[in-house]
C-alpha positions as CSV (number, residue, x, y, z in Angstrom):
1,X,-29.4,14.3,-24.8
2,X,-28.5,14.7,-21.3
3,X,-29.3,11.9,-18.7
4,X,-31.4,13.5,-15.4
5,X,-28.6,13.8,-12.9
6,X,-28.9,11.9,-9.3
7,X,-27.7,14.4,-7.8
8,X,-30.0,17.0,-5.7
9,X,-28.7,19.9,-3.7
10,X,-29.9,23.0,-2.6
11,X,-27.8,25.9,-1.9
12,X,-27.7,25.2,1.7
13,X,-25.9,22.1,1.4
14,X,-22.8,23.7,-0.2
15,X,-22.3,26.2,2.3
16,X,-18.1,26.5,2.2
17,X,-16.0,24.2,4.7
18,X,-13.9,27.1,6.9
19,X,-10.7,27.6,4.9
20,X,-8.6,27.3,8.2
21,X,-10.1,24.5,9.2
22,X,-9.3,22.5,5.8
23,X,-5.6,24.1,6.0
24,X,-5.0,23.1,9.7
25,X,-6.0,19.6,8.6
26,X,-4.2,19.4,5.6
27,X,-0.7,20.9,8.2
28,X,-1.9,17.8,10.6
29,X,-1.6,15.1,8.1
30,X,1.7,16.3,6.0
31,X,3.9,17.2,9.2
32,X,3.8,14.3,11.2
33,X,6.1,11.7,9.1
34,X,8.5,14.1,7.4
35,X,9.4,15.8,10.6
36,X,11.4,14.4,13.9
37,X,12.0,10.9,12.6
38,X,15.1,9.0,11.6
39,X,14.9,7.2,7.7
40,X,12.8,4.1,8.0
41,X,13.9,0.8,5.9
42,X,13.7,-0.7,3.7
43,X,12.3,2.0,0.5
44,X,12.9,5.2,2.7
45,X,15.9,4.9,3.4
46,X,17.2,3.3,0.1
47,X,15.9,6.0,-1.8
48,X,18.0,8.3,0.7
49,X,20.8,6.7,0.1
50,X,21.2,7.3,-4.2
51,X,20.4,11.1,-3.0
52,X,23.2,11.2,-0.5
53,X,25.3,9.2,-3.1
54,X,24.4,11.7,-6.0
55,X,24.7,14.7,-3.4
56,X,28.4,13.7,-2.8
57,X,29.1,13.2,-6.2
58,X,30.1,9.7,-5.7
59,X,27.5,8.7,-8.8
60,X,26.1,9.5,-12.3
61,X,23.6,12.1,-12.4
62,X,22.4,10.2,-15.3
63,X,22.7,7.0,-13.9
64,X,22.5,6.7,-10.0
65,X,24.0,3.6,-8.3
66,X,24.7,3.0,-4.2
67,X,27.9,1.0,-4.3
68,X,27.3,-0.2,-7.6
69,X,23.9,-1.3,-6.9
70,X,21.3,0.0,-9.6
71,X,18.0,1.6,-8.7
72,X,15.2,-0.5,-8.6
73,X,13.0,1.9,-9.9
74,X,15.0,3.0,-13.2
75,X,14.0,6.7,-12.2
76,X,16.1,9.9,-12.1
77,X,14.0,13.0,-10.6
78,X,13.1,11.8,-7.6
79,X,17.1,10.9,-6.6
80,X,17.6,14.4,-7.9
81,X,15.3,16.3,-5.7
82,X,16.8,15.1,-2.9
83,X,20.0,15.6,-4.1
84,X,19.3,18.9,-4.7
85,X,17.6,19.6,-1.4
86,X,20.7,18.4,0.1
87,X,23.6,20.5,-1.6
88,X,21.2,23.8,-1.3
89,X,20.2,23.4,2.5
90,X,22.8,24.8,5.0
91,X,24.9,23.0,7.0
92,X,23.2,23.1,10.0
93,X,20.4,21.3,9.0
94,X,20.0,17.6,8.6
95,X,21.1,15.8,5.4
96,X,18.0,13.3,5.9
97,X,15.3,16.4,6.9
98,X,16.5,18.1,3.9
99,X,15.7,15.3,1.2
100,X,12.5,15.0,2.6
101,X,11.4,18.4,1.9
102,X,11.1,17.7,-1.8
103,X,8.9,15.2,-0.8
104,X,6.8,17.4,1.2
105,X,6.1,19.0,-1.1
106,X,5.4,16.6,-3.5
107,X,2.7,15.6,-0.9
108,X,1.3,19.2,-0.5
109,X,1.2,19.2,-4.1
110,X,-1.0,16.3,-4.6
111,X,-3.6,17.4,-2.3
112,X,-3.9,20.6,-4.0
113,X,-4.4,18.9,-7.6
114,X,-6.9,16.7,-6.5
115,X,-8.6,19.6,-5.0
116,X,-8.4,21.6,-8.5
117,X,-9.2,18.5,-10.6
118,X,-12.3,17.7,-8.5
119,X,-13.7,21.3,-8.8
120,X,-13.1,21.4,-12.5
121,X,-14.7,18.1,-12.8
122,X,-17.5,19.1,-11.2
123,X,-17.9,22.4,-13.3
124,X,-19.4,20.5,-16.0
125,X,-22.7,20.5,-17.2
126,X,-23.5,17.2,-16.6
127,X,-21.8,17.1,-13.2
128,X,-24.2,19.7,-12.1
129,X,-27.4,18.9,-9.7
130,X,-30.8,18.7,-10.8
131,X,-32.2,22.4,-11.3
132,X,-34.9,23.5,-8.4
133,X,-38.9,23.9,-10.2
134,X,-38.5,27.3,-8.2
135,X,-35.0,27.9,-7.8
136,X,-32.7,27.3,-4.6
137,X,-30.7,25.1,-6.4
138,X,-26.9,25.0,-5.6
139,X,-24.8,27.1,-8.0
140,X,-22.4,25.7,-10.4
141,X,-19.0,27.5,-8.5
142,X,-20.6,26.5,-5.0
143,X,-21.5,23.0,-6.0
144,X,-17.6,22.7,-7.4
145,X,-15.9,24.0,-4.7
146,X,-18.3,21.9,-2.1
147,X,-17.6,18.4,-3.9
148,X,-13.9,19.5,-4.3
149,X,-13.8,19.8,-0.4
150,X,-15.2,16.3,0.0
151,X,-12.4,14.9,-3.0
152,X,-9.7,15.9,-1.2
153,X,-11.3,14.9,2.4
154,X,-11.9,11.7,1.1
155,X,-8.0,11.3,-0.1
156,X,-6.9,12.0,3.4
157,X,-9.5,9.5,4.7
158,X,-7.7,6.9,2.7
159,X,-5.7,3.9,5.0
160,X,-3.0,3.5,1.7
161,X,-1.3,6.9,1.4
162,X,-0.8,7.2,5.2
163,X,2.7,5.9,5.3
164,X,3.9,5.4,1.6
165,X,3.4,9.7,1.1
166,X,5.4,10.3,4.0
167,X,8.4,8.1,2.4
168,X,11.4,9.8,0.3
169,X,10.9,7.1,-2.9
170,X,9.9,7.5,-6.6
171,X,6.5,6.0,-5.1
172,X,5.6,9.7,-3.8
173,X,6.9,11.7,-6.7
174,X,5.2,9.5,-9.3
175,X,1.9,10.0,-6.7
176,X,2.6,14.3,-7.1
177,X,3.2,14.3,-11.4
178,X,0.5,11.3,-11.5
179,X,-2.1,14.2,-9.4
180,X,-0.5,17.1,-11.3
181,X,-1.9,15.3,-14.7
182,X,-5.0,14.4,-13.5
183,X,-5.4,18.6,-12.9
184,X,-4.1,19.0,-16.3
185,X,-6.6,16.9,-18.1
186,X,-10.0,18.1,-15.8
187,X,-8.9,21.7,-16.3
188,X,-8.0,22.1,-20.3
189,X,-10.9,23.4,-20.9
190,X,-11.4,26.2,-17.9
191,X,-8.0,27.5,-17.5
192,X,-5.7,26.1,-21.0
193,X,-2.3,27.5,-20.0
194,X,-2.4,26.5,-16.1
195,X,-3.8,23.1,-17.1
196,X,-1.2,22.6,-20.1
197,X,1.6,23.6,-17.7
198,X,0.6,20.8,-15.4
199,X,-0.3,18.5,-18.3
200,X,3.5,19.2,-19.2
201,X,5.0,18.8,-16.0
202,X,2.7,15.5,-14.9
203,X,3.4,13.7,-17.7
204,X,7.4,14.8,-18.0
205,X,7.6,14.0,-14.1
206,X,6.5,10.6,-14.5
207,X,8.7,10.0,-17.4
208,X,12.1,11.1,-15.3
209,X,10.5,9.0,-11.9
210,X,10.0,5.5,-13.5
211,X,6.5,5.5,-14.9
212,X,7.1,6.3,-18.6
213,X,4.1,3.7,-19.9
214,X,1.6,4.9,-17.6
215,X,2.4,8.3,-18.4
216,X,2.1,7.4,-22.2
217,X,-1.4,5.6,-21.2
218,X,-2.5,8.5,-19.4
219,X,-2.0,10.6,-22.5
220,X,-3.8,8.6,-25.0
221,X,-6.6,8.2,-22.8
222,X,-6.6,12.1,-22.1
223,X,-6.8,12.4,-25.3
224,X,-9.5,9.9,-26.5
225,X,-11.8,11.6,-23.4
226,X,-11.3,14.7,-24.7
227,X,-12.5,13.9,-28.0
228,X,-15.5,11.9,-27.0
229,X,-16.3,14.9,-24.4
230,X,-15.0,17.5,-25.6
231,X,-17.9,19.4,-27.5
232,X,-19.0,22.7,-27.2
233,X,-22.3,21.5,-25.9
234,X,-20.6,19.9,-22.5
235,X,-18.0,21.8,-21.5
236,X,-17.1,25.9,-22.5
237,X,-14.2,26.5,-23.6
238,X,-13.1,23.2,-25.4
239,X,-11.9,22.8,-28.4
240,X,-10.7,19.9,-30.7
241,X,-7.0,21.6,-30.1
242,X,-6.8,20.2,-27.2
243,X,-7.1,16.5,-28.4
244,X,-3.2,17.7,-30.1
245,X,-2.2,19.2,-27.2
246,X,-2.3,16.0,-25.4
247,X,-1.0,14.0,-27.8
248,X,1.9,16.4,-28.5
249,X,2.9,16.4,-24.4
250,X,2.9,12.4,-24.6
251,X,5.1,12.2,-27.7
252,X,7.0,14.9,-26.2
253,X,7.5,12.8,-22.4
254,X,8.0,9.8,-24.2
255,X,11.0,11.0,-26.1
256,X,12.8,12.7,-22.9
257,X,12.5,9.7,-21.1
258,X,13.5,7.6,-24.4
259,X,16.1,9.8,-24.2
260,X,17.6,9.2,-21.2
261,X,17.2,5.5,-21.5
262,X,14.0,5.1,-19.1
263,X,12.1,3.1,-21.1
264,X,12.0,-0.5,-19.6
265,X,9.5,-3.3,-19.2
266,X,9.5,-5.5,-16.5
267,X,5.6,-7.1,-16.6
268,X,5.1,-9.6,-13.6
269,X,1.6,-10.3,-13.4
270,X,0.3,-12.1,-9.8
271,X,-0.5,-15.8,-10.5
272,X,-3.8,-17.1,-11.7
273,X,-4.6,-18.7,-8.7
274,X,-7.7,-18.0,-6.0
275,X,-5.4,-17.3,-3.1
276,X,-3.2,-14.7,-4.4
277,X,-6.6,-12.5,-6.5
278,X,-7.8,-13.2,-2.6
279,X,-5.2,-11.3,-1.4
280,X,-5.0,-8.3,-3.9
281,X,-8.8,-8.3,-2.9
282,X,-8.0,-7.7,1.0
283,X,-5.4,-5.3,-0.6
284,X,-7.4,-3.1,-2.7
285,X,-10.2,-2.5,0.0
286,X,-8.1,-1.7,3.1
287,X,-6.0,0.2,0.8
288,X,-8.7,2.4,-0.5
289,X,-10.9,2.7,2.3
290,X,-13.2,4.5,2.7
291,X,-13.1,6.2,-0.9
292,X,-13.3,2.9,-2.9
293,X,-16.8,2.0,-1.6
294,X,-18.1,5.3,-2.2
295,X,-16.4,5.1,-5.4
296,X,-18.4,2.3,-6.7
297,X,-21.3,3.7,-5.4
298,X,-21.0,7.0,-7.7
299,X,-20.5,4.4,-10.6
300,X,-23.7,3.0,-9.9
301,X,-25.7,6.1,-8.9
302,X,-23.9,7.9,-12.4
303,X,-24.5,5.3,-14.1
304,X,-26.2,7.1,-16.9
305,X,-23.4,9.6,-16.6
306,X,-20.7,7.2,-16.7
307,X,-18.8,8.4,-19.9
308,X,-19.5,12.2,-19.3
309,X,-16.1,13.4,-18.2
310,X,-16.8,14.2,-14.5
311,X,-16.3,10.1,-14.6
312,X,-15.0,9.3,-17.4
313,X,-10.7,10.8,-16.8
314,X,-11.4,9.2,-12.9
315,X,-11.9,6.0,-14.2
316,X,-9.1,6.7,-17.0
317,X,-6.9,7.6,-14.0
318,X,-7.6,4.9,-11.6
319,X,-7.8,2.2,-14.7
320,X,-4.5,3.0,-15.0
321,X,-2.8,2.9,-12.0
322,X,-4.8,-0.5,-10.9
323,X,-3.1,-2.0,-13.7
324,X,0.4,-0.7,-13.0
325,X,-0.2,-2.6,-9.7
326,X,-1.4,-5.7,-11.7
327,X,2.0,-5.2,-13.8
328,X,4.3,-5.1,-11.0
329,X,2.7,-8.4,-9.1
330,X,0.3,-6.7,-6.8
331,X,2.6,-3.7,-5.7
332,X,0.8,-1.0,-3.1
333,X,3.4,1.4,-4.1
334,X,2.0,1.1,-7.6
335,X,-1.6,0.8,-6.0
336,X,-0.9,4.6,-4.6
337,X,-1.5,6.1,-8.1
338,X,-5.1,5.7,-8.1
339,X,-6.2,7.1,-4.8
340,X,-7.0,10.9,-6.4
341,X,-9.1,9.4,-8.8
342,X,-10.9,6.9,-6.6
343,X,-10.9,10.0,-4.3
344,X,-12.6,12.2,-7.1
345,X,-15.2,9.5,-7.5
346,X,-16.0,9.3,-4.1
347,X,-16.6,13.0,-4.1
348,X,-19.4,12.5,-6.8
349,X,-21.5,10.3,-4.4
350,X,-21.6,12.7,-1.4
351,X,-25.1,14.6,-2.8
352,X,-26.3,11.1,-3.8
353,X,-26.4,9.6,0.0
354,X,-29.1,8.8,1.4
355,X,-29.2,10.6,5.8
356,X,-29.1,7.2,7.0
357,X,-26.2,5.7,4.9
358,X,-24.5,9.2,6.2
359,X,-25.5,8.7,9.7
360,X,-23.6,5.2,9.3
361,X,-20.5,6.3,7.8
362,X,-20.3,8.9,10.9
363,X,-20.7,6.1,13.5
364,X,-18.6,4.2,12.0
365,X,-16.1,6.3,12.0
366,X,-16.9,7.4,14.9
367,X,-16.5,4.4,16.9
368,X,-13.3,3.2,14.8
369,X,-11.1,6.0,15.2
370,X,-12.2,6.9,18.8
371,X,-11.0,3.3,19.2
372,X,-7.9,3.8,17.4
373,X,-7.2,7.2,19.4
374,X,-7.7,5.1,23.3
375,X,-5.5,2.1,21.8
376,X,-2.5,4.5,20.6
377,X,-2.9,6.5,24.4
378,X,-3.3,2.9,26.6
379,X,0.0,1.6,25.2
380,X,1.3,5.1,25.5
381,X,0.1,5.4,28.9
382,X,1.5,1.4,29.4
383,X,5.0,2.6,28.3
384,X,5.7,5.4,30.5
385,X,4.2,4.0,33.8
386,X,4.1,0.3,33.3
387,X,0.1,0.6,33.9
388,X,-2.0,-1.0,32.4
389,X,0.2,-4.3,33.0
390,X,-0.8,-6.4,30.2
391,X,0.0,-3.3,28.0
392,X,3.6,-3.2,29.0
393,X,4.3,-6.9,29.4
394,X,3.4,-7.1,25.5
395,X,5.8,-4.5,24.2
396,X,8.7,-5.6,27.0
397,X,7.9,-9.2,25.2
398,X,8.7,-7.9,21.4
399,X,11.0,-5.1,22.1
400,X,13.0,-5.8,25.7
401,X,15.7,-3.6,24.9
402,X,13.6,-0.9,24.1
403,X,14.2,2.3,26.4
404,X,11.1,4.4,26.3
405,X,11.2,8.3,26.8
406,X,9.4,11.1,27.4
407,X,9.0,14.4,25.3
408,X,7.0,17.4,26.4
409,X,6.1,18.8,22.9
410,X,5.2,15.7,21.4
411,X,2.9,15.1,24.4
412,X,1.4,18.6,24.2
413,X,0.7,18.2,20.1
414,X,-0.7,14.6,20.5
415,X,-3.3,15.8,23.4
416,X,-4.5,18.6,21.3
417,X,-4.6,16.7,18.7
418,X,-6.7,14.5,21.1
419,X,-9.3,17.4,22.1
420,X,-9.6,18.7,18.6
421,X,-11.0,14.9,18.0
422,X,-13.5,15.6,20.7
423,X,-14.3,19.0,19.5
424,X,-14.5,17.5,15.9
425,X,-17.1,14.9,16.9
426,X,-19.2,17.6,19.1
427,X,-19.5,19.7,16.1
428,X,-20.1,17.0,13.7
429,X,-23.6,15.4,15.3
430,X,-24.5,19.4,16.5
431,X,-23.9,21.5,13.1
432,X,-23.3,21.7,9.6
433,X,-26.3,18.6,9.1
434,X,-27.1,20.3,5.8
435,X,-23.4,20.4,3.8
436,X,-22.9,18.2,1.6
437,X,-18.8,16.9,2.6
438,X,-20.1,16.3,6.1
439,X,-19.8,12.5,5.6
440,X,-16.3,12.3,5.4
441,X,-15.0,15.2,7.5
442,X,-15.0,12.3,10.6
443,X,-13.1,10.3,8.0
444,X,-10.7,13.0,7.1
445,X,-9.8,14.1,10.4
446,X,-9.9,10.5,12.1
447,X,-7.4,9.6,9.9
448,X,-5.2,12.4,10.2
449,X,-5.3,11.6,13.9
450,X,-4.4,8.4,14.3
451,X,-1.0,8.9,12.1
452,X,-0.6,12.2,13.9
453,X,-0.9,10.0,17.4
454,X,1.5,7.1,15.9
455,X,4.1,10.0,14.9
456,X,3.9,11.8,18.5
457,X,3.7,9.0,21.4
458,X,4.6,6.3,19.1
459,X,7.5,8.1,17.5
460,X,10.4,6.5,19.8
461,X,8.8,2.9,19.0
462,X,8.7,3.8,15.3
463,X,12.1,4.8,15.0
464,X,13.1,1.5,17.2
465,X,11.5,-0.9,15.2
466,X,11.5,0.9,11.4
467,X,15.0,2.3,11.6
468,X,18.6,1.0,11.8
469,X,19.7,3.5,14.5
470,X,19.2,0.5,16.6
471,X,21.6,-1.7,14.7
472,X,24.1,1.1,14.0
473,X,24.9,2.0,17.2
474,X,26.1,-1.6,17.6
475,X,28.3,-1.3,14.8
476,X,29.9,2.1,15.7
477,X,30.4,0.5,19.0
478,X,33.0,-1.7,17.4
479,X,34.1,0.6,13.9
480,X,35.4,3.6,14.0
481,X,33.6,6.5,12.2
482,X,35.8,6.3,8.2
483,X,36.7,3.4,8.5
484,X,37.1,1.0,5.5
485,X,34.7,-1.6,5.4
486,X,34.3,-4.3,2.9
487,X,30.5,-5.6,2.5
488,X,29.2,-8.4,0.8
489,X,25.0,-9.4,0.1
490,X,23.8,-6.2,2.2
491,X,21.2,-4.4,1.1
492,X,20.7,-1.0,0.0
493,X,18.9,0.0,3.1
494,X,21.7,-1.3,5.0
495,X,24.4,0.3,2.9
496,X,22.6,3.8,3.8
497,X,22.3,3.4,6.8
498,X,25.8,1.8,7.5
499,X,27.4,5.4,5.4
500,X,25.0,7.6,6.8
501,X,24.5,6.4,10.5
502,X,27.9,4.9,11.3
503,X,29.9,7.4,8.6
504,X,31.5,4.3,7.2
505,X,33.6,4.2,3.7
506,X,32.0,1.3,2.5
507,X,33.8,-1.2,-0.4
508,X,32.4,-3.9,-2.8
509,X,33.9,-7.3,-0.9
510,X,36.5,-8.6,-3.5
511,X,39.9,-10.2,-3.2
512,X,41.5,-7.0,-4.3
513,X,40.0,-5.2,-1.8
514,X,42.7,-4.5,1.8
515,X,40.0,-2.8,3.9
516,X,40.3,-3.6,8.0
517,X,36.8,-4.9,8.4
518,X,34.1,-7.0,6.3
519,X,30.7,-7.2,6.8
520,X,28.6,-9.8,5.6
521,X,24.5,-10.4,5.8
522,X,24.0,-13.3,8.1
523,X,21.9,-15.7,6.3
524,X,24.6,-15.6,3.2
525,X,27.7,-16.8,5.2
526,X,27.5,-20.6,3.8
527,X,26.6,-19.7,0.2
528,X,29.0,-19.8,-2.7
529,X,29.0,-16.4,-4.0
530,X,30.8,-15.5,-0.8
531,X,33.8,-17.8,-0.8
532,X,34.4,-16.8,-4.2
533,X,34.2,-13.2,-3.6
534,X,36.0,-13.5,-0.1
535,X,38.8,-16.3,1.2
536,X,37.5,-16.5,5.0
537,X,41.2,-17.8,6.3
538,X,42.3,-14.5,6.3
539,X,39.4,-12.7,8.5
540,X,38.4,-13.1,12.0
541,X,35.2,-13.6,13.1
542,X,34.1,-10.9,15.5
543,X,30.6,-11.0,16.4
544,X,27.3,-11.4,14.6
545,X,24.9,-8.8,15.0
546,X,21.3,-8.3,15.3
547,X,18.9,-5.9,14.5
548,X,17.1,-5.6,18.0
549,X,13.7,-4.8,16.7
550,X,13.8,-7.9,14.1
551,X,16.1,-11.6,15.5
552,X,15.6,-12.4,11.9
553,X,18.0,-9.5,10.4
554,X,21.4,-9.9,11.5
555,X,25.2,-9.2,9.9
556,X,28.3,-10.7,10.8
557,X,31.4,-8.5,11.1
558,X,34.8,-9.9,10.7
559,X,38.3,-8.0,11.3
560,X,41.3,-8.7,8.6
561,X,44.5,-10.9,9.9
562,X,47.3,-8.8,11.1
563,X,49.8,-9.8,8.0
């Protein structure tokens, strides 16, 4: 028997959210991040360089290295994306722009299947509002489409997949397949080819980009959900086929990435202590905000609901990526995977909130990312004039050789950006009282202004202190473009950058080795594993150099004794 549902909504309250709108918004928060920026370190640019290596044909296809150098991820489909993007794009176009549009549309690609799995979720019976004594009640397509709207508004709103979905790593493309599933599983029984097509290609993607156990966990649970749920009597179309469908897609992931030898554990668990569950605390809130309170507000408001399948495959979904984040010692990356579900559940507690809970969210938001919106144009202003004073005297203090400069588009983007705020905020407290995804639409679009504001005014200052451009520029200063250069305890982000940015032929630093120069990290120049890779008498100590945006990151460049 069917538990009364909290939800109450009239017709009125679904009205649809203007399609160009949503699409404009969606444009605002993908762009900015993939476009007009140099590779950031350390993931971003690592993961660039096994694509550049593979795109060259310097590496295995099968087994991607960077001057010897493993991945850390053990994944395959992500390097070759960006491979690919980089030997079909024509010349003309950058090798770095061209591996992140894979990515972008990895990122497009997740909005959209958290949009579909939300409106499918919300199809079912038990998902739907309480039916009107005398009608006016929201219909079942309406309804959907409404709390769909406010799913994917609420992943936008959330603080963790800012930055990490704007990165060229596994992180993003285990984010896409890990969405792509979730669609899979909430639309079997609706649309059975378009949903076993995804199912296929979620689970097969995460096999080939590192997550083979999560995807085998996400299959078994699929499948248990859809036998507990799967009746007639909840959901049309669903049949006790599907339960084999699912199983048969995660024997058949599970093999490919068995396969190609994917398969590898490597459980580190935080510690058991207070400070460090503290910490993952701190990490899960800000990293979730604002959907995880609202999630745990739909798990108590559903609470009679809470294994009907509308919340039952979020919680599957977000069960499972908290504890690939537990696995991997607290990792945000890993954290990323549960932000459609927790997204999904936040959606569900939209027609449960009460006007004044919804008026605070609003000024809250409000308030915040107004605030957020004056700080990123005071420093802006602080930069390019030197006004206010205290302002500029900060960023002279952590960045003095910082130049600052001045583009005309990004200004003109970032100030309509601004007004569309404004307008935002007018219509907000005017209109639309009545819709159901009001709540978060200041959420959604606060968000997607503040990184839209970082990556317009703040672009320079991103690219100083998040790239090596910076310290490149001080080592083509002294090398030659193709030179030979020997390197010894750098790291993979430096070894992309140093081939990519300074167009270096880069070595392993052995005695065998008879390249001109040698490059060392700084901090390993009185440690063993260097004099027995390297006899020091026969180099000449150049200079040691500094990263300017970081005193802490330095290398040390040495020239080879004229024989």
């Amino acid at each position: 028997m069917n538990q009364p549902t909290p939800a109450i909504v009239s017709q009125d309250a679904v009205r649809r959210l203007p399609r160009p709108a949503l699409l404009l918004l969606c444009l605002a928060y993908v762009l900015p991040g993939f476009l007009g920026r140099e590779p950031w370190k350390n993931a971003d640019l690592s993961g660039f360089g096994y694509m550049a290596t593979l795109a060259r044909g310097a590496t295995s296809w099968l087994h991607p290295q960077l001057l010897g150098q493993d991945s850390p991820s053990l994944s395959l489909l992500p390097y070759w994306l960006g491979a690919w993007a980089m030997k079909l794009s024509p010349s003309w176009l950058a090798a770095d722009f061209a591996a992140r549009i894979p990515y972008m549309l990895l990122l497009v690609l997740t909005l959209a299947a958290t949009w579909y799995a939300v409106y499918y979720l919300a199809r079912g019976p038990q998902a739907q509002p309480l039916s009107f004594a005398f009608g006016g009640e929201a219909r079942p397509t309406d309804y959907a489409r409404a709390i769909a709207d406010g799913g994917l508004l609420a992943l936008i709103a959330c603080l963790g997949l800012l930055q990490l979905s704007h990165e060229t790593t596994p992180a993003l493309a285990q984010l896409g397949f890990f969405a792509l599933s979730f669609f899979g599983l909430a639309a079997l029984p609706y649309r059975r080819f378009a949903a076993t097509a995804g199912l296929l290609l979620g689970l097969g993607g995460l096999g080939l980009s590192g997550a083979p156990a999560l995807a085998a966990l996400i299959g078994l649970g699929g499948a248990l959900v859809q036998a507990q749920t799967g009746s007639r009597s909840e959901q049309a179309g669903a049949g006790p086929t599907d339960v084999w469908t699912i199983l048969a897609i995660t024997l058949l992931s599970a093999l490919l990435a068995w396969a190609l030898g994917l398969w590898h554990w490597r459980v580190l668990w935080p510690d058991a202590s207070w400070a460090e569950w503290h910490s993952l605390g701190r990490l899960w809130l800000w990293f979730t905000w604002p959907a995880g309170p609202l999630a745990l507000w739909t798990l108590w408001r559903w609470r009679r609901q809470r294994w009907s399948r509308h919340l039952a495959l979020p919680m599957l979904f977000a069960a499972v990526g908290f504890a690939g984040s537990l696995s991997s010692a607290g990792s945000d990356r890993a954290l990323l995977l549960t932000l459609p579900a927790i997204a999904a559940l936040a959606a569900f507690a939209l027609p449960t909130l009460s006007r004044s809970l919804s008026a605070l969210i609003d000024w809250f938001t409000l308030l915040f990312f107004s605030a957020c919106a004056l700080f990123f144009w005071v420093y802006w202003v602080a930069v390019q004039t030197g006004f206010p004073r205290t302002a500029a005297a900060n960023l002279t203090r952590l960045y003095p050789s910082f130049m600052p400069g001045f583009s005309l588009p990004l200004f003109l983007i970032a100030g309509a950006a601004t007004l569309a705020w404004c307008w935002l905020v007018r219509w907000r407290t005017g209109r639309q009282r009545a819709a159901i995804w009001k709540s978060l639409v200041l959420p959604a679009g606060g968000t997607a202004l503040s990184w839209l504001l970082a990556m317009t005014l703040w672009l320079p200052l991103a690219d100083y202190t998040r790239s090596y451009v910076p310290l490149m520029r001080e080592v083509s200063a002294l090398i030659t473009p193709k030179s030979c250069v020997q390197v010894h305890d750098l790291t993979r982000a430096q070894i992309a950058a140093l081939e990519f940015h300074a167009g270096l032929e880069l070595e392993p630093a052995t005695p065998q080795a008879r390249c001109e120069w040698l490059l060392v990290n700084a901090s390993a120049m009185h440690q063993a594993p260097l004099s027995r890779a390297i006899d020091l008498r026969q180099w000449t100590l150049v200079r040691t150099i500094q990263r300017p945006a970081d005193r802490q990151e330095s290398v040390t460049l040495f020239r080879r004794n004229p024989t």
